[in-house]
N, C-alpha and C positions, 0 to 999 in steps of 0.2 A: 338238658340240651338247650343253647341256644334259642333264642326265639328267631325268628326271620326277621329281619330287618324290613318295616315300611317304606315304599318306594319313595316318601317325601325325609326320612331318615339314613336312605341308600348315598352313598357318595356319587357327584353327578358325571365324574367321571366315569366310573364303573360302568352305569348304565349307559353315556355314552356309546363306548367300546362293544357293549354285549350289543346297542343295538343297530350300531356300524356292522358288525359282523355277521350277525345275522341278515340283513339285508344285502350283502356281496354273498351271501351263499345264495339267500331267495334269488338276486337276480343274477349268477353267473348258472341254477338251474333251468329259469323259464324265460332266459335274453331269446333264444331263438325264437319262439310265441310274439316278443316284444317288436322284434321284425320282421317278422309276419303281419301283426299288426300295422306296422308305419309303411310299409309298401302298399298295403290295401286298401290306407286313408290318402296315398300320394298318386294313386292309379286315376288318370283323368283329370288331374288335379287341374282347375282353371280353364278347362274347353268344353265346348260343350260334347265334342268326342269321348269326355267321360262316363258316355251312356251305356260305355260297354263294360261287362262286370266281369271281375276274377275271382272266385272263394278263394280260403285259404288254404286247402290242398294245392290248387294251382300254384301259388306262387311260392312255398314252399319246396315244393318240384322244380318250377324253374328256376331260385335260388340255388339249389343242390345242382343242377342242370349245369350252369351255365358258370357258377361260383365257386360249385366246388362246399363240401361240408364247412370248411372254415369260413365261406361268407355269412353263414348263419350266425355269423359271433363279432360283424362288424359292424364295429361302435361299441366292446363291451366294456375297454378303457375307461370311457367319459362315461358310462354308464353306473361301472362302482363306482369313481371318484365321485359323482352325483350323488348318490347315496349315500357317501361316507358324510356328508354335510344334511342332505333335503331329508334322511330318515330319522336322526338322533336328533335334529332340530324340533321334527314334527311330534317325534312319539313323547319325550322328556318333555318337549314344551308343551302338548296338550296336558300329562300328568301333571306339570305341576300347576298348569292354568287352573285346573282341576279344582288338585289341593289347595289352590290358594282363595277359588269361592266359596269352598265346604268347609275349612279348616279339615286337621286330620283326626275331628273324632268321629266323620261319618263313613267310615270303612274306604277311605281313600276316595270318597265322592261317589261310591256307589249309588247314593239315594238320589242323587241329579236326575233330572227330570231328563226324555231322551232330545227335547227340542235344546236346552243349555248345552248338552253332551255335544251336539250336532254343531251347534256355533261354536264352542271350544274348540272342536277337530279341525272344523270351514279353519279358523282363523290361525290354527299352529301351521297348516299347512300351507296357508297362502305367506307367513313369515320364512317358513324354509323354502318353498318354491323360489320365494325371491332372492334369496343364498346364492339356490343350485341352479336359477337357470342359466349362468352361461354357461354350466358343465354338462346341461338340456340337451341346449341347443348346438354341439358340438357334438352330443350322440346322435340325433336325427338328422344331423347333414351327412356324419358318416355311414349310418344306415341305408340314407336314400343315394349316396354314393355308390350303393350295390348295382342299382341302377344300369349308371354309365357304364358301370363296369360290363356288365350280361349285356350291351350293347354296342361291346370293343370299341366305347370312348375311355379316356383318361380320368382320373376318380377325382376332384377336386381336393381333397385331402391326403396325406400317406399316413398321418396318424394324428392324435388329439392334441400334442404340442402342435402341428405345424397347421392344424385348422384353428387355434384359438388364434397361433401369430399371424395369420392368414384373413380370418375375420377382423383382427384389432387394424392393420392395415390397409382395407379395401372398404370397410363399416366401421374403426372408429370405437368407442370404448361402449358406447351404445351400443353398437352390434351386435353385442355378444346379450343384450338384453333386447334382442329382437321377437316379440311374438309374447311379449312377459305379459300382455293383460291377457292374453286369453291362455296365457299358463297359468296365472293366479288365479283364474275365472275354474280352471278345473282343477288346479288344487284345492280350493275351496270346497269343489264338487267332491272330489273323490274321497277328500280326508273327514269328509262331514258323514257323508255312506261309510268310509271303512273304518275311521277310529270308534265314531258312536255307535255305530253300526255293532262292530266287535263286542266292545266294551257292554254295551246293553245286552246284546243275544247270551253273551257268555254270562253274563250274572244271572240271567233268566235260567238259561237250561241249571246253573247249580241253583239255584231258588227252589226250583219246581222237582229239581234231583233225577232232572234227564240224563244226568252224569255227574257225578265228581268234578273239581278241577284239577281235568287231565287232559289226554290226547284228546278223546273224543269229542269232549267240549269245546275243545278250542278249532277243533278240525270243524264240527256247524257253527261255529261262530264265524270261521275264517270263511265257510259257502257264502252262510246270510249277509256277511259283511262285503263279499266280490260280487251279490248280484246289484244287491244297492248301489255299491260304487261307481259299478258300470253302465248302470241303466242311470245315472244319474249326470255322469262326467263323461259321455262318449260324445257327444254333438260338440262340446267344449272342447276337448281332445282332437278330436276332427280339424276345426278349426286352429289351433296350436300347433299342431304338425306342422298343417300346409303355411302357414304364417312365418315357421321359423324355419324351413325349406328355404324360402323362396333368398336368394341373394340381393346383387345390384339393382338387377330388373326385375322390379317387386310386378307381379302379378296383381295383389291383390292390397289396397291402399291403407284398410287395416282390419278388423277381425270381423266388426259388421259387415263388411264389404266381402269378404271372404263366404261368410255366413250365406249371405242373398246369393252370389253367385254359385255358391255350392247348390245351395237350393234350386235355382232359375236353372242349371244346366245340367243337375242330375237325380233334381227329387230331391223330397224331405227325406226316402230311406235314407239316402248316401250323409247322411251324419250320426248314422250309427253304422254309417262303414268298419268293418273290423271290428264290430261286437262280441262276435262270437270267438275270435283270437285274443282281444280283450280281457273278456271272461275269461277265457279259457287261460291265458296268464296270471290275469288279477287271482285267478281261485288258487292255483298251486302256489304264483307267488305269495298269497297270505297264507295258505297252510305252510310253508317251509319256513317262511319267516315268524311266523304267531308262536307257532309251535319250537321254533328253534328259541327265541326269541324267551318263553315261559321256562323253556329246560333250562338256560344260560341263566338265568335268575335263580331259580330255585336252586341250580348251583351254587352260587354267589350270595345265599342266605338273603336272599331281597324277593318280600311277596308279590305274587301275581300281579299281574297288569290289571 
């Protein structure tokens, strides 16, 4: 039989595709978590009336309430096309960053220390973040568009063509890269927690023979990898949302500025607002993607991640 083809001897389209695909299924199953989450980080946003708090059952109820099931799915448009660019950039590009410090005779970079693994992921992702963020930032304006809606105003958007032609016209080609340092700031965050993160837990648990490389393995690597990410990339996140919310009349001057008055007018919790929505995305969105992600390869005769 065949041997499996090494990921740095896979064709880079292939893996492409497999990890496009995988990422529109992770996030067309945990999108509604994902606006859950950006409602709970825009609740109060910039007053100091934001002292009053919503969990996430609430606003999931009065999304369903007031929206109707399909508002739980708005912004899922600009949400794959995001993906289809910020996922296969980050994951191919941290592998072959990888391979190309270790060469390919150290088991594809396994032996990397976890602080190099951490810089390699921080830096694949803050290059795809800066790809996808105008296709960001055209999902969290239509998300928080749910909004106006559950308060029988008019939505700023009708859909993700006529918010991009809408931002290039009122903001300008910038526009659409509004809020990009404190996207890159928690892309860095998140892909430093979930690719090292990943990539180390899972070669541990098969090291130690807590599992094969199988479901299991990849199902605690995909936990260990979404608390890290979370508890590392939500204050960032916090900040990013409301940054790339806000339109003409900016709130908030820029992300420091954001930062302090989130802090001054709701506490230091309120920047891990939507933590636990977060998590609770991050963990299933990486189990469905890791896992979908490792099956779609071993199909495709190209070894584990």
């Amino acid at each position: 039989m065949e041997r499996s083809r090494v990921a740095g001897e896979a064709p880079t389209g292939t893996r492409i595709l497999l990890a496009s695909l995988s990422a529109m299924v992770a996030e067309s199953v945990t999108f509604p978590i994902d606006l859950t989450k950006t409602r709970m980080q825009l609740h109060g946003s910039g007053s100091a009336s934001g002292t009053h708090r919503i969990g996430a059952i609430g606003v999931i109820s009065e999304i369903a309430r007031k929206e109707g099931v399909i508002g739980l799915y708005k912004g899922l448009s600009p949400a794959i096309i995001r993906h289809i660019f910020y996922t296969p950039i980050r994951i191919i590009g941290y592998e072959n960053l990888k391979g190309f410090i270790v060469g390919s005779e150290t088991n594809n970079g396994e032996s990397l220390p976890l602080a190099t693994k951490a810089l390699v992921g921080g830096f694949s992702g803050v290059i795809a973040q800066v790809v996808a963020s105008p296709a960001d930032l055209v999902k969290v304006r239509m998300q928080a568009d749910g909004r106006l809606v559950s308060q029988g105003l008019k939505p700023r958007y009708s859909g993700p063509i006529e918010a991009f032609t809408k931002i290039l016209q009122s903001e300008g080609v910038k526009g659409l890269w509004k809020g990009v340092l404190p996207n890159i700031q928690r892309a860095f965050l998140v892909n430093m927690g979930e690719l090292a993160c990943y990539d180390h837990a899972k070669h541990f648990v098969i090291n130690k023979k807590i599992a094969e490389d199988n479901i299991f393995a990849h199902t605690l690597a995909s936990i260990m990898s979404g608390l890290a990410s979370t508890t590392l990339s939500c204050p960032a996140d916090v900040v990013k949302t409301r940054m790339m919310n806000q339109g003409e009349n900016a709130v908030y001057r820029n992300s420091y500025d954001c930062l302090v008055k989130t802090v001054r007018f709701e506490g230091v919790r309120a920047l891990w607002k939507g933590f636990f929505p977060t998590w609770a995305r991050l963990g299933p969105w990486q189990f469905v993607f890791w896992v979908s992600y490792e099956k779609f390869r071993q199909l495709a005769g190209i070894s584990s991640f």
